[in-house]
DOBA-920379 format. One record per residue (C-alpha): x, y, z. Coordinates in steps of 0.1 Angstrom, whole numbers, padded with zeros to 4 digits, always signed. Layout:
<sites>
XYZ ...
</sites>
This chain:
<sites>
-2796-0440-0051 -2782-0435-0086 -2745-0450-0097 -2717-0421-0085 -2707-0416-0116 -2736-0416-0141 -2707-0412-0171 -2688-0440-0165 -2703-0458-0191 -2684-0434-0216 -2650-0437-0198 -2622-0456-0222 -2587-0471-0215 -2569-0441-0214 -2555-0421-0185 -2583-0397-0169 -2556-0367-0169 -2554-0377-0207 -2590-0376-0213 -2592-0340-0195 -2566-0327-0210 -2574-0337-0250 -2612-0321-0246 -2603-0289-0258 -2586-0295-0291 -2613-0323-0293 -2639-0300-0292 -2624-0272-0315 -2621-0304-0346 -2654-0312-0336 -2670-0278-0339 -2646-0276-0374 -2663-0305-0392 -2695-0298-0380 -2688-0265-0396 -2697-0228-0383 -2730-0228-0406 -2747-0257-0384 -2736-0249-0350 -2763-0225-0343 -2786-0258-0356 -2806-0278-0334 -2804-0318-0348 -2840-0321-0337 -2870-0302-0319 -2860-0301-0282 -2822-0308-0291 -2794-0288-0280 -2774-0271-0308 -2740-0282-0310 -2729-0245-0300 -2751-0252-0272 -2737-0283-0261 -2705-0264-0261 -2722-0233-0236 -2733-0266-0212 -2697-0279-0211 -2684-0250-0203 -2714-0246-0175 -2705-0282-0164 -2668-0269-0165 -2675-0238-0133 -2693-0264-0118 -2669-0292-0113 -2644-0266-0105 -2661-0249-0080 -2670-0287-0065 -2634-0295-0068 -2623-0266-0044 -2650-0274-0022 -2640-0303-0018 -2608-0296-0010 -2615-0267+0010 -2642-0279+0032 -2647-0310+0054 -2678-0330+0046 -2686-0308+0020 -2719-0314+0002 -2719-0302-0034 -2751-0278-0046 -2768-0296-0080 -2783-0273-0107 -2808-0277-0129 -2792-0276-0162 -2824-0265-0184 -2824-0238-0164 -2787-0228-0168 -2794-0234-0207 -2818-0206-0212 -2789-0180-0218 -2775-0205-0244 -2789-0187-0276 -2770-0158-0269 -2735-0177-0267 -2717-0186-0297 -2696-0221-0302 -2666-0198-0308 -2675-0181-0270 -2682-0211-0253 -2651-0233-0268 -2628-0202-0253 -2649-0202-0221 -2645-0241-0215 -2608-0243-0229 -2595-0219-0203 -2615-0227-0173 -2607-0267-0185 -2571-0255-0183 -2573-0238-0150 -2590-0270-0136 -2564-0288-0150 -2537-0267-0128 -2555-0277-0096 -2562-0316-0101 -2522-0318-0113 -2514-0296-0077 -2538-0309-0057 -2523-0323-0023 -2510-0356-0019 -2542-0376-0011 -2567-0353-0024 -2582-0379-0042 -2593-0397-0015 -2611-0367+0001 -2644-0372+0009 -2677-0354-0006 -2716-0357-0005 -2733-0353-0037 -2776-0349-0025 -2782-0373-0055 -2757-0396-0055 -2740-0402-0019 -2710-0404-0009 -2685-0398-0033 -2644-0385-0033 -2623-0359-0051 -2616-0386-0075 -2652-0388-0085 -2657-0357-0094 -2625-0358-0117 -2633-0393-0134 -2671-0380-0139 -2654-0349-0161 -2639-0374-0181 -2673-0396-0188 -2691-0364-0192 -2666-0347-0217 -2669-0381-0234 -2709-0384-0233 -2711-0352-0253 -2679-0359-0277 -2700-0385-0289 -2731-0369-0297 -2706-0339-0315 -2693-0366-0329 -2726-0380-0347 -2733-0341-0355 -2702-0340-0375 -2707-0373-0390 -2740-0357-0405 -2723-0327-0415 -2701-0340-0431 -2726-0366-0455 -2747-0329-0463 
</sites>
């Protein structure tokens, strides 16, 4: 069985909410320096663009929130995977501009339920097929390590944009 939260490596000392809630501007600085001109540009063969990257977070961002209300929802509720490659073939078609929009306000809506949530909730149990048993919490804290895993690696893509 894999770790329950596969980006918890990327998690720092600040508040999860805090985390959650800075993505967005985050990712519209990011997208800035790496400048509209290169966001349409993969960084190697096989790589994501960064416009990309953005489309997957705001993938990622339906998916937690529909797992979210599951789990809420639904007792011993066991949370459907996807194959992201898959999801990522209707990526070319999706600019950075479109996907930062799509992420900011479904991130925002998510947002609205974790801060309403039920006192609790974040005990609330949930069965991920790949990764066990894991809570409400779980799904909330690996946002925050995934929104972090691909900060960084926008990050490094502005970094080189910015030496051009």
């Amino acid at each position: 069985m894999t770790e329950l939260n596969p980006y918890a490596k990327f998690i720092d000392s600040r508040p999860i909410a805090e985390i959650l809630a800075s993505t967005p501007a985050t990712l519209e600085a990011l997208a800035d320096a790496i400048g509209v001109d290169r966001l349409a540009v993969a960084p190697a063969a096989g790589k994501w663009t960064p416009a990309e990257i953005l489309s997957h977070l705001a993938d990622c961002e339906i998916a937690f929130g529909f797992r979210l209300r599951q789990t809420l929802a639904v007792d011993n509720h066991v949370i459907q995977p996807f194959d992201q490659e898959k999801w990522a073939a209707t990526y070319p078609g999706i600019t950075a501009q479109q996907a930062l929009a799509a992420f900011t306000a479904m991130r925002e809506w998510n947002l609205i339920l974790i801060r309403n949530a039920p006192q609790g909730s974040s005990k609330k149990p949930v069965t991920h097929p790949e990764r066990g048993a894991m809570t409400f919490a779980t799904i909330v804290e690996t946002m925050a390590g995934h929104d972090l895993n691909h900060i960084q690696q926008l990050q490094k893509l502005a970094e080189q944009a910015q030496q051009a």
